[in-house]
C-alpha positions as semicolon CSV with decimal commas, in nm:
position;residue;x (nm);y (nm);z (nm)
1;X;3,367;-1,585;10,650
2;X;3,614;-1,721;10,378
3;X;3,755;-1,938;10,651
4;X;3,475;-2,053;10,762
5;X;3,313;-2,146;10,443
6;X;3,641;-2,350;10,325
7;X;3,643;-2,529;10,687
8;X;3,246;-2,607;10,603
9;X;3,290;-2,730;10,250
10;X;3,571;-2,941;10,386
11;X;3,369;-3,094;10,666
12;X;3,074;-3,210;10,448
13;X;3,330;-3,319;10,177
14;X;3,498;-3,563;10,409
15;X;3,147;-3,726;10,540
16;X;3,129;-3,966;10,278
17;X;3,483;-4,106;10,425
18;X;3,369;-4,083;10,743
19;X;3,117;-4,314;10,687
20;X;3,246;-4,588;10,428
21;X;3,528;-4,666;10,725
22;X;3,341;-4,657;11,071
23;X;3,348;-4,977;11,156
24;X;3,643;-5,083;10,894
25;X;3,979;-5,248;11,037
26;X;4,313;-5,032;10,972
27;X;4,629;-5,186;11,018
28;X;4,871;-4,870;11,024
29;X;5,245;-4,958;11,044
30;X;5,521;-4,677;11,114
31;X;5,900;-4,709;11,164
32;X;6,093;-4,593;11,479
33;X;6,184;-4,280;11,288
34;X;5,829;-4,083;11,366
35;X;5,826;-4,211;11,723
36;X;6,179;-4,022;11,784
37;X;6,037;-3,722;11,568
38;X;5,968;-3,407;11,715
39;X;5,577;-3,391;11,636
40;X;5,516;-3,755;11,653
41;X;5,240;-3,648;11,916
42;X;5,023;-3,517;11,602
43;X;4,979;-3,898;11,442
44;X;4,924;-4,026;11,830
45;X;4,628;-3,729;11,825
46;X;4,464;-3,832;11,468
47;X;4,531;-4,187;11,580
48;X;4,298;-4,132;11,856
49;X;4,028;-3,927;11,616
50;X;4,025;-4,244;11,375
51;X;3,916;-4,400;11,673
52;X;3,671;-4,164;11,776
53;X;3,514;-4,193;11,423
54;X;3,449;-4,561;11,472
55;X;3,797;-4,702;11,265
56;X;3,914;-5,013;11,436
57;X;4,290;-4,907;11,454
58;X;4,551;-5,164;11,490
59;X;4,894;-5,005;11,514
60;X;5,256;-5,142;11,417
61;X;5,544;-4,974;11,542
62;X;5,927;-4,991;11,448
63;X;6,231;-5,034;11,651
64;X;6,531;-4,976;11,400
65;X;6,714;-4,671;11,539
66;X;6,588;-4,745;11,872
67;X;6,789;-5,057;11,870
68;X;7,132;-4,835;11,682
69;X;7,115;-4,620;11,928
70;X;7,182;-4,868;12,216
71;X;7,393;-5,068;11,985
72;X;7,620;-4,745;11,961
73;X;7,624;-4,664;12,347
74;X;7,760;-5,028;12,392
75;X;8,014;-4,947;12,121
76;X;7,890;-5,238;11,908
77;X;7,814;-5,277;11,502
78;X;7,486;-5,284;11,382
79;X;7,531;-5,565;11,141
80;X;7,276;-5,639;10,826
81;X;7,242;-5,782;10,536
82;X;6,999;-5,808;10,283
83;X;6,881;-5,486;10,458
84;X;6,796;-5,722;10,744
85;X;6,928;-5,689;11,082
86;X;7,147;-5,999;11,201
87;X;7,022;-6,020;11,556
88;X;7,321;-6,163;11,777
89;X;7,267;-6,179;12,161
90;X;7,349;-5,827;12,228
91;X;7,146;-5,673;11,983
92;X;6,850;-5,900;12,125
93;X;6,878;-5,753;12,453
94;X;6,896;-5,411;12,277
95;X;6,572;-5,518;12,063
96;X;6,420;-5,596;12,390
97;X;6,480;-5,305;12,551
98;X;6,372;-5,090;12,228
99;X;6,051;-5,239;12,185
100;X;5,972;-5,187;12,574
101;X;6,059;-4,855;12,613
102;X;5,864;-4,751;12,237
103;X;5,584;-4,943;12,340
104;X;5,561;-4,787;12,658
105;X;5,575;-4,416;12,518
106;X;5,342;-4,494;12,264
107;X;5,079;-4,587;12,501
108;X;5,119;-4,305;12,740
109;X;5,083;-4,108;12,414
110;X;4,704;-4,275;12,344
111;X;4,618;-4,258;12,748
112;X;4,656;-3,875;12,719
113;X;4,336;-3,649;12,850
114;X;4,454;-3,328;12,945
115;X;4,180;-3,104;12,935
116;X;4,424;-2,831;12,660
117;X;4,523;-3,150;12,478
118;X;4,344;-3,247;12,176
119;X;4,319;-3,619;12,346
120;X;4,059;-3,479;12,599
121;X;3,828;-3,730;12,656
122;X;3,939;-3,972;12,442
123;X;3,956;-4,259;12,723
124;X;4,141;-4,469;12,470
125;X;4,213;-4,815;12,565
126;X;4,514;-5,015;12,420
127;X;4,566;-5,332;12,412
128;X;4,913;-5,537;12,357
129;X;4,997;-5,887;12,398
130;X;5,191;-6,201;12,252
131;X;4,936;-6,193;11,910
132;X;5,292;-6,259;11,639
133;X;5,427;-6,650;11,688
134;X;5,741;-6,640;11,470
135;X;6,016;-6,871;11,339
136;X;6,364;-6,795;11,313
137;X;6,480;-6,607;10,972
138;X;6,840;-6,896;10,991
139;X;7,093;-6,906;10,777
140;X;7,041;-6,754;10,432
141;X;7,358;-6,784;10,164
142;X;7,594;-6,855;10,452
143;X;7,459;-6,603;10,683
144;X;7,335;-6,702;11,004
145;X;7,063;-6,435;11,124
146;X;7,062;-6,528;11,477
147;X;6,809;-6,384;11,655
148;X;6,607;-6,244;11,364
149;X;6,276;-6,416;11,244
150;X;5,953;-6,433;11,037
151;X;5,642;-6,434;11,102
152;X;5,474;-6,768;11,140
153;X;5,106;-6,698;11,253
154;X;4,889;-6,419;11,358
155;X;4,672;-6,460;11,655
156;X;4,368;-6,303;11,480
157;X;4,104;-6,447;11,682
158;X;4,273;-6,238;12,017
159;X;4,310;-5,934;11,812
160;X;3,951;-5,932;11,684
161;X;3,826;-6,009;12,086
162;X;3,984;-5,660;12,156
163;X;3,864;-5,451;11,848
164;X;3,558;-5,576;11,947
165;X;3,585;-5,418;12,247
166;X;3,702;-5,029;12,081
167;X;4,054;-5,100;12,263
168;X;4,330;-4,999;11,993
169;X;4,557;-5,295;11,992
170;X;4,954;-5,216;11,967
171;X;5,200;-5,444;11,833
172;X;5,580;-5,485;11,855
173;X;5,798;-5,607;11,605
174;X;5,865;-5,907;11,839
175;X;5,789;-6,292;11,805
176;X;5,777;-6,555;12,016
177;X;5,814;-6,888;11,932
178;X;5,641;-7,182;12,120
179;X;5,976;-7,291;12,285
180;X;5,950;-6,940;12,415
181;X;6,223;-6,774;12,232
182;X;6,195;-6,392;12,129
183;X;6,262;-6,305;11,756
184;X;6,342;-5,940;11,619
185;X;6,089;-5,864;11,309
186;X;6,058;-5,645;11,042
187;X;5,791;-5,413;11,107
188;X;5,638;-5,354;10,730
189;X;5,628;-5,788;10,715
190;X;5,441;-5,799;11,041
191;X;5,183;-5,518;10,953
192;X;5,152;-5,685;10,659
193;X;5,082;-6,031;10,822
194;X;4,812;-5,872;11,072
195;X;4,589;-5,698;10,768
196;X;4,615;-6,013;10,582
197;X;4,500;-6,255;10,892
198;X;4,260;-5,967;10,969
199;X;4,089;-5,924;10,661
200;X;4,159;-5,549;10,686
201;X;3,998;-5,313;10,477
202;X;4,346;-5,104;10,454
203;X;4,726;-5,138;10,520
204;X;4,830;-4,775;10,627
205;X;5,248;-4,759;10,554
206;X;5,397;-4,409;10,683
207;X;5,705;-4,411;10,506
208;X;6,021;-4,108;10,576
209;X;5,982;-3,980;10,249
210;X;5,675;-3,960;9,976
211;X;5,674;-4,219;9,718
212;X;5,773;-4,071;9,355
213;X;5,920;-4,122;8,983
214;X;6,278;-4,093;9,012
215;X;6,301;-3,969;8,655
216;X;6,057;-3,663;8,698
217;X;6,097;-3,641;9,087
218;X;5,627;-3,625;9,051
219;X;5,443;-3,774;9,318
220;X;5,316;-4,176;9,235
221;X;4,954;-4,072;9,362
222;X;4,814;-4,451;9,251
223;X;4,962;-4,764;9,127
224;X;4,819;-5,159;9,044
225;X;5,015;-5,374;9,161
226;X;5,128;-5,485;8,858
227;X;5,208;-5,123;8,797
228;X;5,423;-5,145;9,170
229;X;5,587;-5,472;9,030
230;X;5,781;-5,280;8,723
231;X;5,842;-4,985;8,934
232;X;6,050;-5,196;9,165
233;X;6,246;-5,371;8,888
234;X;6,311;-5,083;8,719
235;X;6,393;-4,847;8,927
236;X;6,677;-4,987;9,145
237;X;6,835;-4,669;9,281
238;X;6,438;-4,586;9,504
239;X;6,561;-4,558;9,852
240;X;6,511;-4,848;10,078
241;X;6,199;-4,764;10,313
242;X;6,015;-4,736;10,003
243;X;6,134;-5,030;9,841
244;X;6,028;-5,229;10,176
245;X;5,693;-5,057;10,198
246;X;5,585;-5,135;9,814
247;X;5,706;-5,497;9,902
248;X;5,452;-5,525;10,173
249;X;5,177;-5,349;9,976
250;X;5,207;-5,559;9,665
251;X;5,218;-5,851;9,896
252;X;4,904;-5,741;10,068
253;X;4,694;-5,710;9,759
254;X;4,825;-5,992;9,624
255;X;4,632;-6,143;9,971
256;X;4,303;-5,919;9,849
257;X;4,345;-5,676;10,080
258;X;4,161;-5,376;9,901
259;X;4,358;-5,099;9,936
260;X;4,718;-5,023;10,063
261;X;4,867;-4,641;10,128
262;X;5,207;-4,524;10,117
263;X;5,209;-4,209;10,347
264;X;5,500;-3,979;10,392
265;X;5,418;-3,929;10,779
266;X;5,670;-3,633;10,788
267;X;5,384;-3,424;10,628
268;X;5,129;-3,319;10,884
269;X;4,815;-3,420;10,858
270;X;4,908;-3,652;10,599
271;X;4,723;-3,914;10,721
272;X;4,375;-3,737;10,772
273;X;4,441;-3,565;10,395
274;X;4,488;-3,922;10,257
275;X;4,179;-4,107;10,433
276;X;3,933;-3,789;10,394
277;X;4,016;-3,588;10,087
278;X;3,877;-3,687;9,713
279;X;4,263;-3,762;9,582
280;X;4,457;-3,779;9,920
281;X;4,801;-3,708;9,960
282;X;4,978;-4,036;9,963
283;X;5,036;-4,328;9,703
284;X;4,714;-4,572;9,698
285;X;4,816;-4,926;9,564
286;X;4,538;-5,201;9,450
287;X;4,514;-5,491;9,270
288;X;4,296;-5,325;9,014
289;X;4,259;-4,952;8,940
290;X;4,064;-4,782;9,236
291;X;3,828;-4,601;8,934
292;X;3,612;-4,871;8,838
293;X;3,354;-4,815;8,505
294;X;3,104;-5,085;8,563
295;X;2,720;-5,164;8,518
296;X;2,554;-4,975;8,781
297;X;2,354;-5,160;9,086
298;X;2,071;-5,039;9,314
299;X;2,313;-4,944;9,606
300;X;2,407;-4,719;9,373
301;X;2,148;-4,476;9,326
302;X;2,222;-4,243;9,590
303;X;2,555;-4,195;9,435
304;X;2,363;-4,084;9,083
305;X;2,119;-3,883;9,261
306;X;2,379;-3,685;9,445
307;X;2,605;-3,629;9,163
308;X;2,330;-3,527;8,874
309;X;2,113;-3,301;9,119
310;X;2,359;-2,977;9,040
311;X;2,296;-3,088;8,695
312;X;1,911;-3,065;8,700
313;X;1,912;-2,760;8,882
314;X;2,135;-2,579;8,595
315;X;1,852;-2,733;8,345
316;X;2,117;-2,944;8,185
317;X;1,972;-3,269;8,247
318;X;1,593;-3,367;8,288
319;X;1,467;-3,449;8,678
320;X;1,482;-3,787;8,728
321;X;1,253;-3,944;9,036
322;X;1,472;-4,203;9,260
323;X;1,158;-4,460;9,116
324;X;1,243;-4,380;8,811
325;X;1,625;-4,442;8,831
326;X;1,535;-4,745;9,008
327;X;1,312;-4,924;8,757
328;X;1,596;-4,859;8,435
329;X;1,940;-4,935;8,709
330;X;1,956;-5,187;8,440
331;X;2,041;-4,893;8,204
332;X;2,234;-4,718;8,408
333;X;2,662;-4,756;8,371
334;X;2,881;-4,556;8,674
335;X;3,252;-4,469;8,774
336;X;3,288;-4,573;9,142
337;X;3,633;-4,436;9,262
338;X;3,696;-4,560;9,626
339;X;3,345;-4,598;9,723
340;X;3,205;-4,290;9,583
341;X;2,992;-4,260;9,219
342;X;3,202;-4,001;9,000
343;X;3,037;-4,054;8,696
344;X;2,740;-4,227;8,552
345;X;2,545;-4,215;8,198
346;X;2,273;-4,426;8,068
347;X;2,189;-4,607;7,730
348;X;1,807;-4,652;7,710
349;X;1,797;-4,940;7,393
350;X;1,532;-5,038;7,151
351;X;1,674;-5,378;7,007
352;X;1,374;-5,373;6,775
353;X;1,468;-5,058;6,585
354;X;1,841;-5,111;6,662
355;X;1,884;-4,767;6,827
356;X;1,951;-4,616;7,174
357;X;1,947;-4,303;7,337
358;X;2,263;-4,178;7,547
359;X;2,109;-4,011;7,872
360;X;2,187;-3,867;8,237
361;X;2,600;-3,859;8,153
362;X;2,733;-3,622;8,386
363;X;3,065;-3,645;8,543
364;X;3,123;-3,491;8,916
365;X;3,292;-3,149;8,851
366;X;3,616;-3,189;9,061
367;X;3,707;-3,490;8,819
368;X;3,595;-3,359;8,472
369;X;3,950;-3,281;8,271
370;X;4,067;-3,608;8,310
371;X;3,880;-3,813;7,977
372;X;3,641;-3,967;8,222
373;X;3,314;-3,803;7,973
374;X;3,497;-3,981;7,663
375;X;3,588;-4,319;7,849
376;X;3,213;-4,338;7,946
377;X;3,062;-4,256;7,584
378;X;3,301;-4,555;7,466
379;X;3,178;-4,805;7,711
380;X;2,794;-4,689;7,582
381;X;2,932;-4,763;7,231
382;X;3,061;-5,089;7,335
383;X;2,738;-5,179;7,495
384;X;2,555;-5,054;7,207
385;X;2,779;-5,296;6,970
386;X;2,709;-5,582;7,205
387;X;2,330;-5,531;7,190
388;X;2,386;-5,478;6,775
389;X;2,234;-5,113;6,771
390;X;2,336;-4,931;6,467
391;X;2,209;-4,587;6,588
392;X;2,256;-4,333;6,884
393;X;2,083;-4,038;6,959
394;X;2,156;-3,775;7,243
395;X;1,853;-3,541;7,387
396;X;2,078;-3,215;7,471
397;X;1,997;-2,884;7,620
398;X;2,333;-2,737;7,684
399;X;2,632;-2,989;7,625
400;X;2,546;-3,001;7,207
401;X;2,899;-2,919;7,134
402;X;3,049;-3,172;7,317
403;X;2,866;-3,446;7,116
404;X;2,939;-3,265;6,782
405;X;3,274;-3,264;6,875
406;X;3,279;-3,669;6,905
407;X;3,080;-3,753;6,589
408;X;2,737;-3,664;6,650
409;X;2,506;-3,511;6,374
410;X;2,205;-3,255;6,395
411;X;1,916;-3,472;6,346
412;X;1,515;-3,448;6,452
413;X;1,236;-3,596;6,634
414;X;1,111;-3,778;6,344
415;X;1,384;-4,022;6,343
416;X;1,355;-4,118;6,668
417;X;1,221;-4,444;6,705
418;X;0,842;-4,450;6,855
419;X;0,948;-4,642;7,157
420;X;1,238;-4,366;7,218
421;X;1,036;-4,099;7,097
422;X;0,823;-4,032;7,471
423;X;1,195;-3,937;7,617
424;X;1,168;-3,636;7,492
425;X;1,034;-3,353;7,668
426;X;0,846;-3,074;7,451
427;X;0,923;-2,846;7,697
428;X;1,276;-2,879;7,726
429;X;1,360;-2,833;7,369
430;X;1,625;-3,012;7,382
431;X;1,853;-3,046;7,060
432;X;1,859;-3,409;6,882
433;X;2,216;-3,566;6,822
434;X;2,227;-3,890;6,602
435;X;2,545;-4,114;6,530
436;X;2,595;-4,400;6,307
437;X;2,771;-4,711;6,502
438;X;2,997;-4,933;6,262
C-alpha cells in the first residue's frame, strides 16, 4: 500500500509538468557516448513517452567515438585542436560512415513495438533530412580544419512541417553546404542552433558526468547565466563535455531561449526526474533566476487557490472565494518557479490612513526552509514604502510567532483603520499584529 501510495503521490505531482510542455518544442542533444552505452535503450524508451505526452521532440545525436573508433581500425590519429576535430579526408569518410550507422540504430531504436517492450504501440515516426547548411570552420591561428564546419542556417520552416505532423525529427552532426560539400559539426553547437531557429521552449544537454562545484564536489542544481559565465572563467580545471555544454546553454539564453538543462544521462531516469519532479535532478540554466517574486496576474489564481486550500482547511488562513481573489489580483504578489505558484501573500492598502494589512501569505510546504516567507514579507514592505504606508497589521490565527519574531507587536481591533477593520472575522479570533514602517 506504501508503494502504491508513493507511485500515486508521484503521478499527480508530475501532472502539472505534464501539462505546461504538451505541445512545447524540446531540442535534446546527446553525445555518441550514450548511444554506445549499455542501457542507451532506456532514453530511446522515455524519448518515445515525451512523445506520447504531446512534447515535440527534436533529437541531436553525437558521433565523436564513433568516428575514433574507425579512425583507430585504419591505424590513423584522431587529430584536434581547440577540442575540435580537424576533419582531413579520411576522417570525413569515417564521419560519414559514423553518422550513418548512429543514425540508423537510433531510428530502429524509436520504430520499436514489441508487444514486452515498453515501445508497444508507440508507432513513432522519425523524420531526418538535410535541415543544417554549414560553412567550413578554415583555418584558425595557422590551423587548417579541413573538413570541419559551422553552422550557417537552420532549415526551421522543414523542421516545423514535420513536428507538425508528431514525427520526431533526428539530426546528424553533418552540414552541407550549397556547393554540396559535407562538413563534420559539433553536436552541442548544432542543438544549440536548432532551439534557437526553433524558438524552443528547452535545450535538453545529456552530458557524461553531472555538472558540480569543483571545490565542494555539490551538485550546481541552477545557475543564471551570468552565474554560468564566472563558473567557466573560474574554474578552468571542469572537464571538457561540461565546459562545451555550459557554452551552448549560455549561448542559448543569451538567444531567449527559456530554459536550458544539463543532464548527466548516465543516471537513469534522469531525464523524466528533471522534466517531472519539483527540483529535478540536473543543472537548469536561465537568463534570470527560474523563482520569480512578481505582482500576481489573473492566470494566476489557480496557482493561489491550489496552494492556500491545505491552509484553509487547517483554519490557518480565512476561505477565500475564486471571485473574491479575482476582484483584489491587484493585491495579490506570488513566487512562480518554472510555471508553478510556490508562494503568494497579499497587502490589502488604505492610502488614506497610510496602513495595510498583510494577508493570504502561505508558502507551498515542500519549499518552506529556504527564506522564501521572509523574501515575500520584504517585497510587501517595499510595496508598502512605495505606496507611503507607515503601518502594517497581520490578522493571525496560528502563525503569531512568526510575525513576532520579524518585528511585529500585539496590538487590537481598535487601531485598525475603519476601511481595514471589516477583514476581520469575529469568529476567527484571530490575533492582531501591528508594525511601524520607517
Amino acid at each position: 500500500m506504501i508503494l502504491q501510495n508513493e507511485f500515486v503521490n508521484s503521478f499527480r505531482a508530475s501532472s502539472p509538468y505534464i501539462h505546461a510542455h504538451r505541445n512545447k518544442t524540446f531540442v535534446i542533444s546527446f553525445g555518441g557516448e550514450a548511444v554506445l552505452a549499455e542501457d542507451f535503450d532506456h532514453h530511446v524508451h522515455d524519448f518515445a513517452l515525451l512523445n506520447s505526452l504531446g512534447i515535440r521532440l527534436v533529437l541531436v545525436h553525437g558521433i565523436r567515438p564513433q568516428i575514433d573508433q574507425r579512425l583507430a581500425k585504419l591505424k590513423a590519429p584522431a587529430c584536434f585542436h581547440e577540442h575540435l576535430r580537424i576533419t582531413d579526408d579520411l576522417a570525413l569518410q569515417c564521419v560519414k560512415e559514423a553518422a550513418g550507422l548512429v543514425r540508423v540504430e537510433i531510428e530502429a531504436l524509436l520504430s520499436m513495438g514489441l508487444a514486452n517492450s515498453p515501445m508497444a504501440g508507440a508507432k513513432i515516426k522519425v523524420a531526418s533530412g538535410n535541415f543544417v547548411t554549414a560553412k567550413p570552420l578554415g583555418v584558425i591561428d595557422g590551423v587548417d580544419y579541413c573538413h570541419t564546419g559551422e553552422v550557417r542556417r537552420i532549415d526551421s520552416d522543414a523542421i516545423h512541417q514535420q513536428l507538425d505532423q508528431d514525427n520526431v525529427v533526428l539530426i546528424s552532426p553533418i552540414g552541407y553546404s550549397p556547393s554540396g560539400e559535407i562538413f563534420n559539426l559539433s553536436a552541442e553547437q548544432v542543438a544549440t542552433a536548432v532551439a534557437i531557429a526553433l524558438k524552443a521552449e528547452k535545450l535538453i544537454l545529456l552530458t557524461e558526468q553531472s555538472c558540480c562545484n569543483p571545490d565542494s564536489g555539490d551538485h550546481i542544481q541552477q545557475m543564471t547565466t551570468a552565474e554560468a559565465e564566472a563558473f567557466l572563467l573560474h574554474y578552468q580545471e571542469i572537464p571538457d563535455a561540461v565546459r562545451r555544454a555550459l557554452k551552448a546553454a549560455i549561448q542559448s539564453c543569451q538567444a531567449e531561449i527559456a530554459r536550458v538543462h544539463l543532464i548527466d544521462r548516465t543516471k537513469d531516469g534522469a531525464l523524466l526526474l528533471e522534466l517531472f519532479t519539483r527540483n529535478g535532478i540536473g543543472t537548469l540554466i536561465s537568463s534570470m533566476p527560474y523563482e520569480d517574486l512578481r505582482p500576481a496576474a489573473l492566470n494566476d489564481i489557480g496557482g493561489i487557490l491550489e496552494l492556500i486550500k491545505p491552509l484553509e482547511q487547517q483554519g490557518k488562513l480565512t476561505k477565500r472565494s475564486r471571485e473574491k481573489i479575482e476582484m483584489e489580483i491587484a493585491d495579490y504578489n506570488v513566487i512562480e518557479r518554472d510555471g508553478l505558484v510556490i508562494g503568494c501573500a497579499a497587502l490589502h492598502a488604505d492610502e488614506q490612513s497610510r496602513s495595510g494589512v498583510i494577508a493570504c501569505l502561505a508558502v507551498h510546504p515542500h519549499y518552506q526552509g529556504s527564506a522564501r516567507g521572509n523574501r515575500m514579507l520584504d517585497y510587501i514592505y517595499g510595496k508598502a514604502r512605495r505606496l507611503a504606508l507607515k503601518q502594517l497589521f497581520v490578522l493571525s490565527t496560528q502563525t503569531m510567532h512568526w510575525f513576532i519574531e520579524r518585528g511585529f507587536l500585539a496590538s487590537d481591533i481598535n487601531r485598525l483603520p475603519e476601511p481595514l477593520k471589516n477583514l476581520y472575522n469575529p469568529l476567527r479570533n484571530s490575533r492582531i499584529l501591528c508594525k511601524e514602517i520607517d
